[in-house]
C-alpha positions in Angstrom: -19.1 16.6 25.2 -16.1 14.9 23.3 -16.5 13.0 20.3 -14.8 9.5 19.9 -12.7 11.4 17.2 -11.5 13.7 20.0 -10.7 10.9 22.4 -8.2 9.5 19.6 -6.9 12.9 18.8 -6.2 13.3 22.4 -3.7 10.4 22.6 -2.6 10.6 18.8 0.7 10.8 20.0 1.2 7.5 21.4 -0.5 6.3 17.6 2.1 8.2 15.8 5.2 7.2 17.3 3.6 3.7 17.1 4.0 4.0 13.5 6.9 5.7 13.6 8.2 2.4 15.7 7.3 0.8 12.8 8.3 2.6 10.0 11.7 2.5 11.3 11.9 -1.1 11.4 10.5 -2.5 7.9 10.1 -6.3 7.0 9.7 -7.6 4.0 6.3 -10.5 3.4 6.6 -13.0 5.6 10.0 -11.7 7.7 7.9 -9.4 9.7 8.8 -11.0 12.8 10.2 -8.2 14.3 6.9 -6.1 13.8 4.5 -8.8 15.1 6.2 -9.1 18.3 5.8 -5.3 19.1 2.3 -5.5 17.8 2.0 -8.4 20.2 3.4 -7.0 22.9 1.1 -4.1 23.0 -2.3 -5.7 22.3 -1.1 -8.1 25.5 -0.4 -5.0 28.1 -3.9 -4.3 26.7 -5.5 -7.8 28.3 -6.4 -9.2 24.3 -5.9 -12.8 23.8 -2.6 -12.4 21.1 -2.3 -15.7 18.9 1.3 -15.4 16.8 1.9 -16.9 13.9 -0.8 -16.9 12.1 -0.2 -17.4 8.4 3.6 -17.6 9.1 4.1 -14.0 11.0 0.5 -12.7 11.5 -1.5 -12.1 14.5 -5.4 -12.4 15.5 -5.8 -10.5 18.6 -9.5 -11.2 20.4 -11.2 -9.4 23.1 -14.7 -10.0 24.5 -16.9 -7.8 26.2 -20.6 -8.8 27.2 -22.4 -12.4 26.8 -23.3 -11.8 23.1 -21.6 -14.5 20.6 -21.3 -12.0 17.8 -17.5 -11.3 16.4 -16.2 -8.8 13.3 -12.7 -8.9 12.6 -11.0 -5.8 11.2 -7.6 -6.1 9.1 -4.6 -3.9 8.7 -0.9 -5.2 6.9 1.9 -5.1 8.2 4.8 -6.0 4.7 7.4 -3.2 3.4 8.3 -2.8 0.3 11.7 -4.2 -0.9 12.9 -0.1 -1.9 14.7 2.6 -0.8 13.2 5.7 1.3 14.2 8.7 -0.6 12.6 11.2 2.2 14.5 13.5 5.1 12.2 12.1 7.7 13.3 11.5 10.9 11.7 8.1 11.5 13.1 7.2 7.7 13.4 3.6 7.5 16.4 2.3 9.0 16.8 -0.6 6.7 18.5 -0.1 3.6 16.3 -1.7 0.6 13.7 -1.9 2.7 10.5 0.8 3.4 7.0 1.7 4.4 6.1 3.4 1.1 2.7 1.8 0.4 1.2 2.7 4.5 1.1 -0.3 6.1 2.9 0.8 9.1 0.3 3.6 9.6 -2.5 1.3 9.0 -1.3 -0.8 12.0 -0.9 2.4 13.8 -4.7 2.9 13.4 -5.5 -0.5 14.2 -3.8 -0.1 17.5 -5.3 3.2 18.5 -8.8 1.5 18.3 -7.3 -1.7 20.1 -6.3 0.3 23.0 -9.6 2.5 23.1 -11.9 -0.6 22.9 -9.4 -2.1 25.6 -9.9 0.7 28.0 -14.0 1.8 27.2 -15.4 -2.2 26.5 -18.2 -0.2 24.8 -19.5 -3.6 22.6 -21.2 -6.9 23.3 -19.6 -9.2 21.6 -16.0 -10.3 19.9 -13.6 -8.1 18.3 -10.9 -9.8 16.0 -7.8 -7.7 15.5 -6.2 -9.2 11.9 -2.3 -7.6 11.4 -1.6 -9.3 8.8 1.8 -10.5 7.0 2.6 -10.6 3.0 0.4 -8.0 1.8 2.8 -6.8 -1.1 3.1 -10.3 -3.0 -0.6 -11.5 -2.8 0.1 -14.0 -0.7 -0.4 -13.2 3.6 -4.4 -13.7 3.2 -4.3 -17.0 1.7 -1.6 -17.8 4.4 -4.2 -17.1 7.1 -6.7 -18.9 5.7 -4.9 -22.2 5.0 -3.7 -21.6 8.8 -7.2 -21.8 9.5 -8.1 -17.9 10.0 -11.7 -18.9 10.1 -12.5 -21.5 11.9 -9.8 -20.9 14.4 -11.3 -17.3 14.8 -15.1 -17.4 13.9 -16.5 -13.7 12.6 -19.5 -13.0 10.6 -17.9 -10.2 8.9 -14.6 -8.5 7.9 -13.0 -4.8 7.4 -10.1 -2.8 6.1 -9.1 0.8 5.4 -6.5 1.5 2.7 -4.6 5.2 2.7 -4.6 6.6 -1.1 -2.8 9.4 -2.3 -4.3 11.6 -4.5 -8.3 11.4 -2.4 -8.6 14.9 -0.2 -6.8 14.0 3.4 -8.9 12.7 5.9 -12.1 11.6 4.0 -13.2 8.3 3.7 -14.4 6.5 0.5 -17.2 3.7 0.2 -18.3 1.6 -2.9 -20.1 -1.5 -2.9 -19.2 -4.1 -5.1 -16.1 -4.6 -7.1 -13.3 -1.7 -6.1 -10.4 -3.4 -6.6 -9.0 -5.6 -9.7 -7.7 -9.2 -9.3 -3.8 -9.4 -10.5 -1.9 -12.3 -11.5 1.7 -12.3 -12.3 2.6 -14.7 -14.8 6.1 -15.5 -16.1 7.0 -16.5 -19.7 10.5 -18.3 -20.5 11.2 -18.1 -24.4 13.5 -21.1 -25.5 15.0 -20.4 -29.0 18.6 -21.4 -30.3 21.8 -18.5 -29.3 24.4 -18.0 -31.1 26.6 -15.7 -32.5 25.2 -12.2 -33.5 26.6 -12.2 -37.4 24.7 -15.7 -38.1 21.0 -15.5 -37.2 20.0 -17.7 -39.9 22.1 -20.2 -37.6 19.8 -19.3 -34.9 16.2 -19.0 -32.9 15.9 -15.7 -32.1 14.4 -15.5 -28.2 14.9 -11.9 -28.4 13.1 -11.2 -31.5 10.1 -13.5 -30.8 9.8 -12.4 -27.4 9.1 -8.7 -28.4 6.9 -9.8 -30.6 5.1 -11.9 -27.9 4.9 -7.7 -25.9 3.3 -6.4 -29.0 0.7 -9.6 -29.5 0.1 -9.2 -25.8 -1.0 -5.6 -26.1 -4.2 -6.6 -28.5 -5.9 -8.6 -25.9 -7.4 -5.7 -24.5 -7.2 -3.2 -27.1 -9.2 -5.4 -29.2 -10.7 -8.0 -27.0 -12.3 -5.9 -23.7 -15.2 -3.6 -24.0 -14.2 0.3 -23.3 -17.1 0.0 -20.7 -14.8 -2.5 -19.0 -11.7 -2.7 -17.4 -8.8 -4.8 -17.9 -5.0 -4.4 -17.9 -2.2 -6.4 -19.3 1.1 -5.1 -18.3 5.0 -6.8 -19.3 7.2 -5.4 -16.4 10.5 -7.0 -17.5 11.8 -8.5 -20.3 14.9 -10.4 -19.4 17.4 -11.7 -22.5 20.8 -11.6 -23.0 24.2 -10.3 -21.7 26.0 -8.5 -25.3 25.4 -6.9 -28.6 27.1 -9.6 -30.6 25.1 -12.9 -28.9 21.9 -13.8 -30.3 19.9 -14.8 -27.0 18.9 -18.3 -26.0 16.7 -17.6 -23.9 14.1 -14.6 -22.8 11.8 -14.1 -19.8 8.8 -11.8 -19.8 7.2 -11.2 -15.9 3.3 -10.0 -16.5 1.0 -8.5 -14.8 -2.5 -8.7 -15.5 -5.2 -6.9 -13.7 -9.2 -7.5 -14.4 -12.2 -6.4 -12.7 -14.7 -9.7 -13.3 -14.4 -12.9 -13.0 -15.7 -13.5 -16.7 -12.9 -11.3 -17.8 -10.3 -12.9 -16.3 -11.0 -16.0 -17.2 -10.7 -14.3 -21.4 -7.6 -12.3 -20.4 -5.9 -15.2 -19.3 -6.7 -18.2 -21.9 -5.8 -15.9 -24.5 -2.2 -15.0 -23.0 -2.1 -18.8 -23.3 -3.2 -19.0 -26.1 -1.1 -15.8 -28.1 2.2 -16.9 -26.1 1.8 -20.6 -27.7 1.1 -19.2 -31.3 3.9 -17.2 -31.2 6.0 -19.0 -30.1 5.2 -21.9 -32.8 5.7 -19.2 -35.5 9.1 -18.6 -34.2 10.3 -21.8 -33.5 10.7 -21.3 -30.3 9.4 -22.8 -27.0 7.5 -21.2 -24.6 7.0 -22.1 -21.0 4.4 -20.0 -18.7 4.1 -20.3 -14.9 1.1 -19.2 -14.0 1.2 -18.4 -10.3 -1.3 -18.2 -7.3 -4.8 -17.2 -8.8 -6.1 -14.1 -8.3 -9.4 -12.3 -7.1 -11.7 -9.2 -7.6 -12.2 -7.5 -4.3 -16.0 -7.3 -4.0 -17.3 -5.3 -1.3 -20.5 -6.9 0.9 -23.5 -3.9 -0.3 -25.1 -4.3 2.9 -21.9 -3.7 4.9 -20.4 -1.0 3.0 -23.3 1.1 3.3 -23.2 0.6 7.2 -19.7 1.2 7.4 -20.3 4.4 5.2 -23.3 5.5 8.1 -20.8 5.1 10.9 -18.0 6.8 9.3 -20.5 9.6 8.9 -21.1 9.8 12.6 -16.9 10.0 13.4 -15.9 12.4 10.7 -19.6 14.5 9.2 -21.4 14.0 6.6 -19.2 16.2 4.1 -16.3 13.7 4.8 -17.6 10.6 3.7 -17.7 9.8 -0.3 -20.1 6.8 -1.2 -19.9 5.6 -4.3 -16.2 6.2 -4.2 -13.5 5.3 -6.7 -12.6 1.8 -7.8 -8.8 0.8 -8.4 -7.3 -1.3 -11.3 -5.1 -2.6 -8.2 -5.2 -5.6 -6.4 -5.5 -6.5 -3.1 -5.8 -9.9 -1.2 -8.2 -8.9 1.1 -10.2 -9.9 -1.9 -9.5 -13.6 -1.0 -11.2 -12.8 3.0 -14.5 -11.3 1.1 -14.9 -14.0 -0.7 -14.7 -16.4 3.0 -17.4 -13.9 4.8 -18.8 -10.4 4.3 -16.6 -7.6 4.0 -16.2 -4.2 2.9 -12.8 -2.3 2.5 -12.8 1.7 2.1 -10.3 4.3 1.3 -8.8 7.1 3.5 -7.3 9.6 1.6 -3.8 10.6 1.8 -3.7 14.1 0.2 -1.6 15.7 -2.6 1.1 13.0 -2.0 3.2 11.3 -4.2 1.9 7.7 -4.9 1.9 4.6 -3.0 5.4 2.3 -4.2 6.6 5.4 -4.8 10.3 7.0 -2.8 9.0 9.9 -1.7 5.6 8.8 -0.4 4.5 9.3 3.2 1.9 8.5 5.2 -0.2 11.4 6.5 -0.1 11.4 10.1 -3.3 13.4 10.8 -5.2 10.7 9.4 -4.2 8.2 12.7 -7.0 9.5 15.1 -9.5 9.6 12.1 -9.0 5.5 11.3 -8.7 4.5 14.8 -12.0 6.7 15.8 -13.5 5.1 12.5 -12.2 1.4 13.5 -13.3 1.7 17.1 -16.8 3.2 16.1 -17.0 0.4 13.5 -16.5 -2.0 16.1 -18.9 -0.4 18.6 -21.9 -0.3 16.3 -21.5 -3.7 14.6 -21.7 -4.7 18.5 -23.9 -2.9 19.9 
């Protein structure tokens, strides 16, 4: 008798050039207009209820089946990456700047496989809330929904995603309950000293000079401040200062970002960037300005749900596929901000001996489709039984 992993294997085909569809045509956070509207288009030949412009350019799909007043909504992203493709694909992004090297057109791929099987079986009782949503990359599409009023617009009682990772044996899925992924926030620091010309520094306030001293002070917080047990990251991406040899800099600009796995330990990471950036700055005699950003979160996954969603995945792909306690990441993701609104849990599919995610040469594994829309569809079918 055929499995619900053969059903989506069998029309795999219409999933991959789905995704190819999409990888083609990459958008940027909150420009993926262009993707929703063929997502849209889809889910409505399929008879769900398509609300557009969710967040800005995200969609909540619904469909009902039954007389049960249950709903679970699962998620997948729909944002490029602003980079170049370096691949010989033939569905190579068509965009220059612009590409799918992180996965999220295959993770809307998968969505839509197990939109169009739940379409054409109806095997639940209850509501199924298709999320795609916009703005994944900068941190900021989740907190769009939800300030559009994701949840009380669209009641569930729980929330899901799957994430594709290089590097995890293709095709098996990963489950850990409680914290997998860290919170990030990206912080900017403008140095204002005194320029001037390179032969006179005494004349001057170096921004140059105390801003690498600021990289080096910045690198003790964890080396000296976070237990080896735990995890924290504080990383200065791009120093910005200066246009020749012989100009002393008036300014400097230092773009963080700061990854931590517990709320305690965020809160320590980032009072004592404050605090180090101030003090030296002040020894300097320089100024320091620091905008903070949007907050970030910890991406805690629901126990209770992860272990179900780990028991159904077990049924789609075997025993021997499915990893519980998987790995935890020192990235960020802002499904963290839905799991702290209602249960969730968000697992790992993995991608093979690719190169990384963000990466030009990364590419989605196509043999994982069927597998995440079988595991989205069975997901769907046993939380509404």
């Amino acid at each position: 008798m055929p499995t619900l992993l053969d059903d989506l294997t069998t029309t795999s085909a219409d999933i991959r050039a789905w995704r190819h569809h999409i990888h083609r045509h990459p958008e940027l956070a909150f420009q993926e207009a262009g993707t929703a509207a063929f997502i849209a288009g889809l889910l409505r030949d399929w008879g769900y209820d398509v609300a557009e412009g969710v967040g800005g350019t995200g969609i909540v799909a619904s469909l009902s089946s039954g007389s049960s007043g249950r709903a679970i909504g699962l998620r997948a992203d729909m944002d490029a990456l602003p980079m170049d493709e370096d691949t010989d694909a033939a569905h190579r992004s068509l965009v220059p700047g612009v590409s799918h090297m992180c996965g999220h057109d295959g993770h809307s791929a998968m969505l839509l496989g197990a939109a169009r099987h739940l379409a054409r079986t109806r095997r639940f009782d209850g509501t199924v809330r298709l999320i795609f949503q916009p703005a994944e990359e900068v941190m900021g599409g989740a907190r769009a929904m939800m300030r559009d009023g994701l949840f009380d617009r669209f009641p569930m009682q729980a929330m899901f995603g799957l994430h594709n990772m290089p590097g995890l044996p293709q095709g098996k899925l990963f489950f850990t309950s409680g914290p997998v992924m860290a919170a990030v926030d990206n912080w900017e620091i403008v140095i204002t000293g005194k320029g001037g010309h390179g032969s006179m520094p005494e004349a001057t306030r170096d921004a140059v000079v105390a801003g690498a001293a600021l990289v080096m002070a910045l690198q003790t917080i964890v080396s000296r401040n976070i237990a080896a047990k735990e995890q924290a990251v504080v990383t200065v991406g791009a120093f910005l200062a200066g246009d020749a040899g012989n100009v002393i800099a008036h300014s400097a600009t230092l773009r963080l970002s700061i990854r931590t796995t517990t709320p305690e330990a965020r809160v320590f990471v980032l009072d004592r960037i404050r605090a180090i950036a101030r003090a030296q700055c002040e020894s300097y005699e320089v100024s320091c300005a620091i905008s903070e950003g949007e907050p970030g979160a910890v991406l805690v996954n629901d126990p209770a749900e992860t272990a179900s969603c780990a028991e159904i995945a077990r049924r789609v792909v075997g025993e021997d596929n499915v990893i519980t306690p998987g790995p935890t990441f020192m990235g960020s993701e802002d499904f963290a901000f839905f799991a702290e609104a209602v249960p969730c849990s968000y697992g790992f599919i993995g991608n093979g001996d690719t190169p990384m995610v963000h990466h030009p040469r990364y590419a989605f594994d196509d043999r994982n489709l069927p597998i995440g829309a079988a595991y989205w569809a069975a997901l769907a079918e046993a939380h509404l039984g």
